[in-house]
C-alpha positions as CSV (number, residue, x, y, z in Angstrom):
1,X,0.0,0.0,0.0
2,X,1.2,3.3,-0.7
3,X,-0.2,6.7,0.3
4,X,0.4,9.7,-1.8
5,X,0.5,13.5,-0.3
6,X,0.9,16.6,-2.1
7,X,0.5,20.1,-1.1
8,X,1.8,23.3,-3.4
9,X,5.5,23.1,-4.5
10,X,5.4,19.5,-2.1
11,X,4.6,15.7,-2.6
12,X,5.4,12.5,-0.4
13,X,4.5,9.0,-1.3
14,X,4.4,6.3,1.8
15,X,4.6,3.3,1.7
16,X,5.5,-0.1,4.5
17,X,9.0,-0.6,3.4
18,X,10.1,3.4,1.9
19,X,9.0,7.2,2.0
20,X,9.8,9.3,-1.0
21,X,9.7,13.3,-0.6
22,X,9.4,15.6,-3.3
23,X,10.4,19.4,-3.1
24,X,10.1,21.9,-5.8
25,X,11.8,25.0,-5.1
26,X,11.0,27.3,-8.0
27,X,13.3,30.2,-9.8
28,X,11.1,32.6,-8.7
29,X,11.5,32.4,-5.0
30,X,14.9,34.0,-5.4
31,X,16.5,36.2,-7.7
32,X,19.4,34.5,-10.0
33,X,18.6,31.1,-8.3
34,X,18.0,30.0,-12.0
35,X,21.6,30.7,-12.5
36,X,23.0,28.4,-9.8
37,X,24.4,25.2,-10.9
38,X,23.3,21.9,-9.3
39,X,26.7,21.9,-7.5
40,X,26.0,25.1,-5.9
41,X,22.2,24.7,-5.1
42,X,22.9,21.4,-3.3
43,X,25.6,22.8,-0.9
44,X,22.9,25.6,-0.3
45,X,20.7,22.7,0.6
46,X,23.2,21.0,2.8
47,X,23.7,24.2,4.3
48,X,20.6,25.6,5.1
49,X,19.3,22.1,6.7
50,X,22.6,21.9,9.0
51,X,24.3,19.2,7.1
52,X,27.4,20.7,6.6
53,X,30.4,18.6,7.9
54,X,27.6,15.5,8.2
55,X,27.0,15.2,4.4
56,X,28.4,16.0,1.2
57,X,27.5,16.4,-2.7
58,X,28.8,13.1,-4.7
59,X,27.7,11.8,-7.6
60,X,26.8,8.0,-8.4
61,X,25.8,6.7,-11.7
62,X,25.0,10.1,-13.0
63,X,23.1,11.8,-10.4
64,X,24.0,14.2,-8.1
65,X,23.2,13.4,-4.7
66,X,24.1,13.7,-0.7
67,X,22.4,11.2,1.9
68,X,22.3,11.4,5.5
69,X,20.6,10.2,8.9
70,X,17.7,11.7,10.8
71,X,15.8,10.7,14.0
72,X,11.6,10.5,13.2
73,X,9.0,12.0,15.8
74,X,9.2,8.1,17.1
75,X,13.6,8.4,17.4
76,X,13.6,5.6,14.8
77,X,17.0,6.8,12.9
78,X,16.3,6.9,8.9
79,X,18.8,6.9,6.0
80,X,17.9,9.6,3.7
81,X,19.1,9.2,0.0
82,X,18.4,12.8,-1.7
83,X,18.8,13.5,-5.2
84,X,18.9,17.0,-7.0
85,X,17.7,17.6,-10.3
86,X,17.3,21.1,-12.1
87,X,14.4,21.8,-14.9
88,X,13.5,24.6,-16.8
89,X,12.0,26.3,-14.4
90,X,12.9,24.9,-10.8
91,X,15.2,22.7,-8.5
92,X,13.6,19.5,-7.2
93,X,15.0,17.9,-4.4
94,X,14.0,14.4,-4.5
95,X,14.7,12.2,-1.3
96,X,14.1,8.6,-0.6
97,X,14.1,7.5,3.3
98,X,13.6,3.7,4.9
99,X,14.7,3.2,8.4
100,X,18.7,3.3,9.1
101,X,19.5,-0.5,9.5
102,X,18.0,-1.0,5.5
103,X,20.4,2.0,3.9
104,X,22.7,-0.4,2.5
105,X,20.2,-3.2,0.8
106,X,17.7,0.0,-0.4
107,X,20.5,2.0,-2.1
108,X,20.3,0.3,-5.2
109,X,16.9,0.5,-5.4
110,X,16.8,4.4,-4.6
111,X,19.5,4.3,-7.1
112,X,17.2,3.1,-10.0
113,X,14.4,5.2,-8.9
114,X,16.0,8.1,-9.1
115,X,17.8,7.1,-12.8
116,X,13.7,7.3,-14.2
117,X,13.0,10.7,-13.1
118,X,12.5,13.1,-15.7
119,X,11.0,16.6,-15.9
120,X,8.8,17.7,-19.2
121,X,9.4,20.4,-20.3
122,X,7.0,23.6,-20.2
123,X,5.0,25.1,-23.3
């Protein structure tokens, strides 16, 4: 079973074994942000959400991505595997989280997930 949420620029899907979070962050919201590479909006990302020295960019298999580990309202400890992408019009931070002790056996999976995303292009 899988619920979907979506709210604005925001989506999550949940399901019993992974929760994927979606985050549209539009060029509009700042000046120039549509000049920013992905490079440079994902260290603004791992800045602004306290991750520096905790997490950093790398890239695997053609993505660009940075993961890292988060207590839930319940202190279960997640793995969070978050990709950034860059359309014609926005950044999309795209993260998929299970709980801690399943990082290394979801990671492929998250992997191939995030290799079929693909943004269409506005008219």
């Amino acid at each position: 079973m899988c619920r979907l949420f979506s709210h604005n620029s925001a989506a999550s899907a949940v399901s019993n074994t992974a929760i994927v979070l979606v985050l549209k962050e539009e060029f509009a919201l700042l000046e120039g942000l549509e000049d920013y590479t992905l490079q440079q909006y994902g260290e603004l990302v791992i800045e602004n959400n306290g991750l520096t020295g905790t997490s950093e960019l790398e890239e695997i298999e053609g993505l660009l991505y940075f993961d890292y580990e988060n207590n839930n309202i319940d202190n279960i400890t997640n793995y969070y595997f978050a990709t950034i992408f860059k359309s014609d019009d926005a950044f999309w931070l795209i993260q998929f989280a299970v709980p801690a002790e399943e990082a290394e056996s979801s990671l492929p999976q998250f992997i191939e997930w995030a290799k079929t995303i693909t943004f269409i292009e506005q008219i």
